[in-house]
PDB file with SEQRES, HELIX, SHEET and CRYST1 records, atoms N, CA, C and O in Angstrom:
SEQRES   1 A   65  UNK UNK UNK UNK UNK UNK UNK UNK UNK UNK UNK UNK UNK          
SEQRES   2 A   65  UNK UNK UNK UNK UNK UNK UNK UNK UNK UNK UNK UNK UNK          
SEQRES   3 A   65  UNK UNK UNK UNK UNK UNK UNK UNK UNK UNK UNK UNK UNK          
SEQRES   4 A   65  UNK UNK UNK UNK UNK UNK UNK UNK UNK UNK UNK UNK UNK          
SEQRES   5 A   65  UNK UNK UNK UNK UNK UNK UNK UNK UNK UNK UNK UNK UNK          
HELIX    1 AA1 UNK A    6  UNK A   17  1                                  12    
HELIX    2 AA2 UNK A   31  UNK A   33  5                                   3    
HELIX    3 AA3 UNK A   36  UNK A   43  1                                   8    
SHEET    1 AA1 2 UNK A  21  UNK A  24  0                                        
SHEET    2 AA1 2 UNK A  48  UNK A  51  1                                        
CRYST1    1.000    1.000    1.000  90.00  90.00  90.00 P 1           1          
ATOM      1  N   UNK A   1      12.317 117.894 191.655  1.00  0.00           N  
ATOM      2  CA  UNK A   1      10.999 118.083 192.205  1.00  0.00           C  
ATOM      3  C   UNK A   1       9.943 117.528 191.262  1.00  0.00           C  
ATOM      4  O   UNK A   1       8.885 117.175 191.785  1.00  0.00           O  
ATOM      5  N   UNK A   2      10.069 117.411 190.061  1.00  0.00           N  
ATOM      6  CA  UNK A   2       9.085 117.128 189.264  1.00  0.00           C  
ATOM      7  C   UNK A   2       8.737 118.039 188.131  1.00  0.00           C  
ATOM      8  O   UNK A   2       9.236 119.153 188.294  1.00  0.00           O  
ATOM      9  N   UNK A   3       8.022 117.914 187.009  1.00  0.00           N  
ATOM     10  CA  UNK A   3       7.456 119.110 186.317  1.00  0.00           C  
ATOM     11  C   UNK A   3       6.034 119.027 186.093  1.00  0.00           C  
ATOM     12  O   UNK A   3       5.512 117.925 186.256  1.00  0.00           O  
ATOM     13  N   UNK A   4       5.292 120.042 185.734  1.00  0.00           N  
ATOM     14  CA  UNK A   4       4.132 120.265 184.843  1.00  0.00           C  
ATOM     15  C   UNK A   4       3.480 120.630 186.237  1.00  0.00           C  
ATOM     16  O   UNK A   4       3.804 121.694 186.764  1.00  0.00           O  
ATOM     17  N   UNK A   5       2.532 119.751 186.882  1.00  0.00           N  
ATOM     18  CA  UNK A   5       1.298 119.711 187.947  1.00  0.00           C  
ATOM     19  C   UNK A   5       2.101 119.119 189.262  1.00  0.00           C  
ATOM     20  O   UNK A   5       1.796 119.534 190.381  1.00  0.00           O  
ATOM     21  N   UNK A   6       3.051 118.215 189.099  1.00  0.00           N  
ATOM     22  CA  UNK A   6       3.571 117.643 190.148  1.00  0.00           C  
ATOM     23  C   UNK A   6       4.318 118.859 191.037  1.00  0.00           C  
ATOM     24  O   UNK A   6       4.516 119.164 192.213  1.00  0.00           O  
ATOM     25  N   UNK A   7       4.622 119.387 189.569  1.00  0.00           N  
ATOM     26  CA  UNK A   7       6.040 120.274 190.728  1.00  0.00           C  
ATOM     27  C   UNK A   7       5.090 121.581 191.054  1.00  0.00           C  
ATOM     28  O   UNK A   7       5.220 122.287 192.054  1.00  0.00           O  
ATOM     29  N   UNK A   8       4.411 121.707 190.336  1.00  0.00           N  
ATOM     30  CA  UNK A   8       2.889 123.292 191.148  1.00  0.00           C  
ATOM     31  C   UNK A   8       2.595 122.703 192.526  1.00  0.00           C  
ATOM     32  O   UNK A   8       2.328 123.410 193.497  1.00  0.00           O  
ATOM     33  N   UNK A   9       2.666 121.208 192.562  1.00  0.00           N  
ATOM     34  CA  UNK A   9       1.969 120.924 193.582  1.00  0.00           C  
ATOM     35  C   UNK A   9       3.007 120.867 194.860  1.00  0.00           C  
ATOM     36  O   UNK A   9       2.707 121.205 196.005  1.00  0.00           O  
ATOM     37  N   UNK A  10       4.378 120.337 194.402  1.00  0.00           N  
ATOM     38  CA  UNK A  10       5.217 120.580 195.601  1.00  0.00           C  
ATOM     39  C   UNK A  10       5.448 121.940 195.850  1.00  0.00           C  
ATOM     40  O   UNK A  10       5.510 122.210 197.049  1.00  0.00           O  
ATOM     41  N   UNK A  11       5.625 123.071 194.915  1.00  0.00           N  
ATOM     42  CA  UNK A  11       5.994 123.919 195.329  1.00  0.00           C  
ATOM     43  C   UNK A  11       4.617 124.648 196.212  1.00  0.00           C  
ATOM     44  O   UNK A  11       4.876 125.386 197.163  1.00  0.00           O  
ATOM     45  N   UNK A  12       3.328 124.408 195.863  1.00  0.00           N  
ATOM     46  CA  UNK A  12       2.373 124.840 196.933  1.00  0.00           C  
ATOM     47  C   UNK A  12       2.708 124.326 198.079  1.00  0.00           C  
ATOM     48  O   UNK A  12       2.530 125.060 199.051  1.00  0.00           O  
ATOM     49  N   UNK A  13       3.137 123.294 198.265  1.00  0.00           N  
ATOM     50  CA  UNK A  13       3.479 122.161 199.620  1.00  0.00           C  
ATOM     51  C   UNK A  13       4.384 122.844 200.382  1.00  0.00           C  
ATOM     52  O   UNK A  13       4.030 123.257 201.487  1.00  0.00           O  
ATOM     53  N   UNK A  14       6.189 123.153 199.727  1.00  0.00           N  
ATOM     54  CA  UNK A  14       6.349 123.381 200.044  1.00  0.00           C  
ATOM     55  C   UNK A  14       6.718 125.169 200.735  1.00  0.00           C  
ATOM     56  O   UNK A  14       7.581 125.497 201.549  1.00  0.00           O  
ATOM     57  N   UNK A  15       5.730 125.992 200.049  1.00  0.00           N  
ATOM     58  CA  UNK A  15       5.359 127.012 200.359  1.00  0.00           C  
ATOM     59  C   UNK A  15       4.476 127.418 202.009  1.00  0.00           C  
ATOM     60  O   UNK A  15       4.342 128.499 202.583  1.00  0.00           O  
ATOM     61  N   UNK A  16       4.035 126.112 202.354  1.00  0.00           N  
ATOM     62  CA  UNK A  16       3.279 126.203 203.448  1.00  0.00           C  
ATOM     63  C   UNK A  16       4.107 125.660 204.612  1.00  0.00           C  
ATOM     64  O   UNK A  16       3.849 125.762 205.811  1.00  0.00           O  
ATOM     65  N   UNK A  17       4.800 125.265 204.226  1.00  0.00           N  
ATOM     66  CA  UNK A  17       6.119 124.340 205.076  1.00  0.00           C  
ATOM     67  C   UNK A  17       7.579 125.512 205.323  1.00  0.00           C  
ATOM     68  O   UNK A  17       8.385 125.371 206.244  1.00  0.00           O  
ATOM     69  N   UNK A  18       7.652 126.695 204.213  1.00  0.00           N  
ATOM     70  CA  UNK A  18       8.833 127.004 204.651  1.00  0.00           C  
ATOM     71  C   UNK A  18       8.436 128.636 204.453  1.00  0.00           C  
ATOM     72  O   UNK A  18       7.586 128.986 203.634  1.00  0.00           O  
ATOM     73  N   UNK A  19       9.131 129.537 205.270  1.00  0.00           N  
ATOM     74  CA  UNK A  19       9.174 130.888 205.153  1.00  0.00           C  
ATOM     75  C   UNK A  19       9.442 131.565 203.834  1.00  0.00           C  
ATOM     76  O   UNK A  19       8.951 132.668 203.592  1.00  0.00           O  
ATOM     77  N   UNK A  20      10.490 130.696 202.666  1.00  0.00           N  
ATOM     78  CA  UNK A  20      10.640 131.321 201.792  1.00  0.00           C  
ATOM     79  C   UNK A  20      10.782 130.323 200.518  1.00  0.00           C  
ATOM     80  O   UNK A  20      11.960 129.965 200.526  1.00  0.00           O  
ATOM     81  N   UNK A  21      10.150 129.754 199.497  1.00  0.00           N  
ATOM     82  CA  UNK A  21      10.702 128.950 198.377  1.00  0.00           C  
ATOM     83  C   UNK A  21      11.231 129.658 197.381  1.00  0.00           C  
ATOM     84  O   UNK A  21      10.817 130.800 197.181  1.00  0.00           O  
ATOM     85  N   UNK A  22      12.196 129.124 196.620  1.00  0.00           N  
ATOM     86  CA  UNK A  22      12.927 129.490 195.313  1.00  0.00           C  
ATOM     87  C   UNK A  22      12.286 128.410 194.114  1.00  0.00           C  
ATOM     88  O   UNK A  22      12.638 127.230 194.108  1.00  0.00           O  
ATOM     89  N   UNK A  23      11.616 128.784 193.425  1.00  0.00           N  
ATOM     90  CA  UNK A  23      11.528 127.487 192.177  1.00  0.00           C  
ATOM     91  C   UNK A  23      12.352 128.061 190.834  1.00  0.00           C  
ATOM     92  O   UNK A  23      12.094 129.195 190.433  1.00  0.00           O  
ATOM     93  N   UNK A  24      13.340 127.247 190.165  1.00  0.00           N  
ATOM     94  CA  UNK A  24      13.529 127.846 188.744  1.00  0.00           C  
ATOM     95  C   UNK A  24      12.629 127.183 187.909  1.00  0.00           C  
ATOM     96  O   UNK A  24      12.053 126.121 188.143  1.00  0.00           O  
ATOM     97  N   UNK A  25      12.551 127.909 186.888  1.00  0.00           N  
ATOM     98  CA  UNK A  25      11.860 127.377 185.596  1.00  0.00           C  
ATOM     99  C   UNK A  25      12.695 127.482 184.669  1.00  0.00           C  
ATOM    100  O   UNK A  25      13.200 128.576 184.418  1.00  0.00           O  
ATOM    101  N   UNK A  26      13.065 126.161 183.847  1.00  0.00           N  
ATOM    102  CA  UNK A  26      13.880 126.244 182.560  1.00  0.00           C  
ATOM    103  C   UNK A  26      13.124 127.003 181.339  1.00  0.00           C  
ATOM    104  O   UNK A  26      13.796 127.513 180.443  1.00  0.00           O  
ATOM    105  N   UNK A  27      11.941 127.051 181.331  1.00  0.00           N  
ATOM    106  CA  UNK A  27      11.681 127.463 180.201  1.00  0.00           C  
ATOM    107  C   UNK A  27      11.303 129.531 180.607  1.00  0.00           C  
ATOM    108  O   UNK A  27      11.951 130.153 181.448  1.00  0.00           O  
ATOM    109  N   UNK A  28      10.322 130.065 179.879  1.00  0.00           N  
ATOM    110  CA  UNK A  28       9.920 131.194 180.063  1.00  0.00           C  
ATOM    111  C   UNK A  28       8.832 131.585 181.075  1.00  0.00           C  
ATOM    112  O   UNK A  28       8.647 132.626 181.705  1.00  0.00           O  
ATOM    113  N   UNK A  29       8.071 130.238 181.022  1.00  0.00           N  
ATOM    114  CA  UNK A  29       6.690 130.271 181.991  1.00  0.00           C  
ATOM    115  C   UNK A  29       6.386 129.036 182.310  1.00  0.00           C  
ATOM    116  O   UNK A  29       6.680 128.074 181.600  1.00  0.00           O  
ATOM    117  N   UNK A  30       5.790 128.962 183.369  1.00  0.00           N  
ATOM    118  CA  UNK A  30       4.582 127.606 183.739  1.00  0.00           C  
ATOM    119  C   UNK A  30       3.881 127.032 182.778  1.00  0.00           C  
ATOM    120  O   UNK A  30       3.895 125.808 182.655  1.00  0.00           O  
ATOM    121  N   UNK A  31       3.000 128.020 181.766  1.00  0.00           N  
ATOM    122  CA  UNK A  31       1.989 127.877 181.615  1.00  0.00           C  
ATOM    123  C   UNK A  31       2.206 126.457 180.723  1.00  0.00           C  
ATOM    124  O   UNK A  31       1.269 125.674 180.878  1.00  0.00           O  
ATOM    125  N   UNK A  32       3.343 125.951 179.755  1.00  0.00           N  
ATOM    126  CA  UNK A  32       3.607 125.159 178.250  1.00  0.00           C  
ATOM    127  C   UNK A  32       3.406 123.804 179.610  1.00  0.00           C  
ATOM    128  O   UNK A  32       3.024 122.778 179.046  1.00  0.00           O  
ATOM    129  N   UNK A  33       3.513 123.652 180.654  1.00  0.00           N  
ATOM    130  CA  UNK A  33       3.312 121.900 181.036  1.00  0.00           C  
ATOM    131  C   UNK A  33       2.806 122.423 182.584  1.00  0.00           C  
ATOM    132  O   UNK A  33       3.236 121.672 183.460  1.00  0.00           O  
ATOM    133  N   UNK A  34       2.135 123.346 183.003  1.00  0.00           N  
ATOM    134  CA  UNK A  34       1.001 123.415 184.408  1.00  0.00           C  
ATOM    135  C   UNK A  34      -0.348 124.023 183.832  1.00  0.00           C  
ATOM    136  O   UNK A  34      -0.498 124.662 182.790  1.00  0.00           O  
ATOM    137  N   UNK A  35      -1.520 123.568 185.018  1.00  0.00           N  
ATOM    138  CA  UNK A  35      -2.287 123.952 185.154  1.00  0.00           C  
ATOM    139  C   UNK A  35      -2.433 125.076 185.181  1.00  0.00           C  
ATOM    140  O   UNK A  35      -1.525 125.726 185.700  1.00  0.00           O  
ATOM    141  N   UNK A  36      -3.591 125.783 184.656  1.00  0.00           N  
ATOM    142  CA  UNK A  36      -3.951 127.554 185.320  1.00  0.00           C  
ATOM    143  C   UNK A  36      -4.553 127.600 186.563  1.00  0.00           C  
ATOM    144  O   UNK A  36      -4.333 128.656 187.155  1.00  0.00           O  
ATOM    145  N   UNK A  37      -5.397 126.618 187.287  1.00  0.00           N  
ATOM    146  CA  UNK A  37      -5.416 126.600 188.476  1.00  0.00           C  
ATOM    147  C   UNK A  37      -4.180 126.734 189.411  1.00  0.00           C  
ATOM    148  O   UNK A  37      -4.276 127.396 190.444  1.00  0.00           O  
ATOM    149  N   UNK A  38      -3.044 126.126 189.069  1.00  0.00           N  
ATOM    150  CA  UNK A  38      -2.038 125.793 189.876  1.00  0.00           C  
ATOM    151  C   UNK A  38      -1.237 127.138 189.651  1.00  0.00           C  
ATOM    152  O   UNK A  38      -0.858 127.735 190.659  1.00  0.00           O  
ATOM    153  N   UNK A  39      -0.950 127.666 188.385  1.00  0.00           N  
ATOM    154  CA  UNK A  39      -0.060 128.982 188.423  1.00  0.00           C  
ATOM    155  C   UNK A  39      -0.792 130.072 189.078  1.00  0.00           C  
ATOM    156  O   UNK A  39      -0.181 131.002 189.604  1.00  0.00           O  
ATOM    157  N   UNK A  40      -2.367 129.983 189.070  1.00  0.00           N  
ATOM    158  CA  UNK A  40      -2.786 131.250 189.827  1.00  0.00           C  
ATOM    159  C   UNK A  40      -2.269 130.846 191.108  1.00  0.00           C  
ATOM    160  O   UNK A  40      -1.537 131.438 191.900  1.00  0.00           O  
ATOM    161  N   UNK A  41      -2.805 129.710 191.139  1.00  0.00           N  
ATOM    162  CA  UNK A  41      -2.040 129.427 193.056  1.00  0.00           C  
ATOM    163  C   UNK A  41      -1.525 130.138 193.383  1.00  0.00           C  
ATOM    164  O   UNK A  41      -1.796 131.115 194.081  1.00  0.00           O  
ATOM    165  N   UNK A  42       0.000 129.520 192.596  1.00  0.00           N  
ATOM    166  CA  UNK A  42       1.240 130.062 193.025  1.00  0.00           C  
ATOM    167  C   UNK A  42       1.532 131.168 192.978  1.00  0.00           C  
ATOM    168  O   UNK A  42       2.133 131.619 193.953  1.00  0.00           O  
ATOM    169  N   UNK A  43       1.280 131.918 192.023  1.00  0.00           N  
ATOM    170  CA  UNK A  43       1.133 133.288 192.044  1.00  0.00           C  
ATOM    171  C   UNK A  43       0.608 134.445 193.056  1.00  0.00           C  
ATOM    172  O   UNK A  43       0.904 135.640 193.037  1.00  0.00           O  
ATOM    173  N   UNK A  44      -0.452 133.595 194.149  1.00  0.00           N  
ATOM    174  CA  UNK A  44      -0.715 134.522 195.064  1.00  0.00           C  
ATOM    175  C   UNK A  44       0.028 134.027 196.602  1.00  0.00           C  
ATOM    176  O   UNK A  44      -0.207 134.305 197.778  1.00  0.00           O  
ATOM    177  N   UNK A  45       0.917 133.255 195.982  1.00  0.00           N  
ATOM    178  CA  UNK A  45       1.641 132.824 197.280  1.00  0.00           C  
ATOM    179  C   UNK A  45       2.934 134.004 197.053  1.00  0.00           C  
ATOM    180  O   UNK A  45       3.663 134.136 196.070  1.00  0.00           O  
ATOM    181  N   UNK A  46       2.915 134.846 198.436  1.00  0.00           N  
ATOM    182  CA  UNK A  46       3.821 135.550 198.393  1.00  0.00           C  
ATOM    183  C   UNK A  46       5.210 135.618 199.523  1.00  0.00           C  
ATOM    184  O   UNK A  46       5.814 136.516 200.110  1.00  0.00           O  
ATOM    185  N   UNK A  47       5.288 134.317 199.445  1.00  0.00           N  
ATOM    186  CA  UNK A  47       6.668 133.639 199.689  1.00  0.00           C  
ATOM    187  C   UNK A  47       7.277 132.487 199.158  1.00  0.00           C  
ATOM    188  O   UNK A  47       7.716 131.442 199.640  1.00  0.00           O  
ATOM    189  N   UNK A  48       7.200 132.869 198.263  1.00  0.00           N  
ATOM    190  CA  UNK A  48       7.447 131.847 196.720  1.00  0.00           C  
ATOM    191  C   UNK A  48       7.919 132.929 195.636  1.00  0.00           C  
ATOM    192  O   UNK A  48       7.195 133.790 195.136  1.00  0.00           O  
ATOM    193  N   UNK A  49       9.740 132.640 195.282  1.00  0.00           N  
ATOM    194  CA  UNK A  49       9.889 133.457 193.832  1.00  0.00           C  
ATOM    195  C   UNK A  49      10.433 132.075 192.897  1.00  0.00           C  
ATOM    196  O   UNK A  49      10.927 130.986 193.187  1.00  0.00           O  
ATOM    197  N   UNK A  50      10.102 132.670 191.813  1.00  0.00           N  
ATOM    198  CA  UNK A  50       9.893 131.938 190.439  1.00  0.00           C  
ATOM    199  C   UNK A  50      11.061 132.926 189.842  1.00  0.00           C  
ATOM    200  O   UNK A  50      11.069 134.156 189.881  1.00  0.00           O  
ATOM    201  N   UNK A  51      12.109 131.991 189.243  1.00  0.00           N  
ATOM    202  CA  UNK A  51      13.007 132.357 188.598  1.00  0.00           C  
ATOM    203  C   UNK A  51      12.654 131.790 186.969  1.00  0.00           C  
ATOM    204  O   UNK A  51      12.176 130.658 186.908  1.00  0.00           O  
ATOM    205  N   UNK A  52      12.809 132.312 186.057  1.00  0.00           N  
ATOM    206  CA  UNK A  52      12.090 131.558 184.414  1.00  0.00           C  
ATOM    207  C   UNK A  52      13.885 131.568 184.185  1.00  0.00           C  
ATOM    208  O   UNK A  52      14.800 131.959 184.909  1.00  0.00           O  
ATOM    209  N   UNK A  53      13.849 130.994 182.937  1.00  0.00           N  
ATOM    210  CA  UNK A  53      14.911 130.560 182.391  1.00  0.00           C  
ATOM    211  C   UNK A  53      16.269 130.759 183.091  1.00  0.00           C  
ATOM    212  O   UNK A  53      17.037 131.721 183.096  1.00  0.00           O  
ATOM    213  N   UNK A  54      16.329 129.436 183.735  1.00  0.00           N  
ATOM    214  CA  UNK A  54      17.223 129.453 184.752  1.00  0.00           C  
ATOM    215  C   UNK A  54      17.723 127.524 184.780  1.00  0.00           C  
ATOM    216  O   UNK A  54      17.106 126.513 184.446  1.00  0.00           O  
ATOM    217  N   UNK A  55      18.422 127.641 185.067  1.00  0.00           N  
ATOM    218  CA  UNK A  55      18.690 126.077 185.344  1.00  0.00           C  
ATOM    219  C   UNK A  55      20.436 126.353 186.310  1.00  0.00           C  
ATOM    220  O   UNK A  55      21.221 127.301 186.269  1.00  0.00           O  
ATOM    221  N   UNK A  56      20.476 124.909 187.169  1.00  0.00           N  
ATOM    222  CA  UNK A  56      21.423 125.051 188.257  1.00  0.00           C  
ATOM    223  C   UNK A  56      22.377 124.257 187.578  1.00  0.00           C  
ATOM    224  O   UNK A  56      22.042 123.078 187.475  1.00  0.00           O  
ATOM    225  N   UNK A  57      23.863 124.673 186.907  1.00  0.00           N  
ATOM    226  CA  UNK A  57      25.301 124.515 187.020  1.00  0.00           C  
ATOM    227  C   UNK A  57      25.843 123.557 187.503  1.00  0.00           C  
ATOM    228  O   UNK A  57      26.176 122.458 187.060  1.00  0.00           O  
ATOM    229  N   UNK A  58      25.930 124.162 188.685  1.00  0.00           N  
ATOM    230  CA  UNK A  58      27.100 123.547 189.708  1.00  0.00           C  
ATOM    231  C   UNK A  58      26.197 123.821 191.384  1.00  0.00           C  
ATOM    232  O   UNK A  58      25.345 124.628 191.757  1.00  0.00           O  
ATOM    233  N   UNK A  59      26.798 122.890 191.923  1.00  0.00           N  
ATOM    234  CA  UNK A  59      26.480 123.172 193.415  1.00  0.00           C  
ATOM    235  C   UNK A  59      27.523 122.922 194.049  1.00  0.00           C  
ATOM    236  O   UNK A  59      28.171 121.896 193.843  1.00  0.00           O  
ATOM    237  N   UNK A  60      27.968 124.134 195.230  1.00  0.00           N  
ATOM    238  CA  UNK A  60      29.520 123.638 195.865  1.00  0.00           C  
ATOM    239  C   UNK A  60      29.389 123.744 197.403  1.00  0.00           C  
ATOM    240  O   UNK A  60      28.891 124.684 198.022  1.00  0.00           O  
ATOM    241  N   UNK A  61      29.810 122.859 197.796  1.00  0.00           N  
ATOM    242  CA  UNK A  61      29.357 122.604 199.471  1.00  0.00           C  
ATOM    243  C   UNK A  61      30.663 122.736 199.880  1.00  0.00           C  
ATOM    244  O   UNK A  61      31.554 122.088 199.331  1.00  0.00           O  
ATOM    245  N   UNK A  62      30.962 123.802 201.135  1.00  0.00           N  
ATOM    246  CA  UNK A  62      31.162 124.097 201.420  1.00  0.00           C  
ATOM    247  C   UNK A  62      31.819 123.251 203.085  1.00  0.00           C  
ATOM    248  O   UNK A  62      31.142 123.220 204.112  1.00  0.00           O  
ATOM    249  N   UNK A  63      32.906 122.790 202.988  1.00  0.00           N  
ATOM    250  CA  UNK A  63      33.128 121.604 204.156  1.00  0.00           C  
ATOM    251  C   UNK A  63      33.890 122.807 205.270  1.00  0.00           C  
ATOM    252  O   UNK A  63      34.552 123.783 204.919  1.00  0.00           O  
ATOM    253  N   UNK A  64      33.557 122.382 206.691  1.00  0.00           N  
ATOM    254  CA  UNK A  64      34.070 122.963 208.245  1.00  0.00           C  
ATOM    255  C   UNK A  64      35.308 122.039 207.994  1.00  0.00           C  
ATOM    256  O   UNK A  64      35.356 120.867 207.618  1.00  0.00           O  
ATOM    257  N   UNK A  65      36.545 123.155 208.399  1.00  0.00           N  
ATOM    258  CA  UNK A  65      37.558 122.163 209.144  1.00  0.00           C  
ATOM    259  C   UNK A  65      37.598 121.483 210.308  1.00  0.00           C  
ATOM    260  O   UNK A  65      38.572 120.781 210.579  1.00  0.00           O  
TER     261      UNK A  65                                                      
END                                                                             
């Protein structure tokens, strides 16, 4: 998705687009590479959770016989 302002900005985007977003954050907070405009944003969007120190593994898809 992007980091710092880009990715505040998709995740506002896509907050208005979907019933529920997930964003992780590798580090502890927004604040070390976003705006404070943009984290208050997000912050009052309440279908949007913010996971902090998190990063994705593995992804396993799941095939129909």
């Amino acid at each position: 998705m992007g980091r710092g302002n880009a990715a505040g900005q998709a995740i506002v985007f896509l907050a208005s687009h979907a019933a529920h977003a997930h964003h992780l954050i590798r580090g502890f907070d927004l604040a070390k590479s976003m705006s404070k405009y943009l984290i208050d944003r997000i912050g009052l969007l309440a279908n949007v959770t913010l996971y902090t120190e998190s990063e994705i593994v593995a992804i396993e898809v799941a095939m129909k016989a």
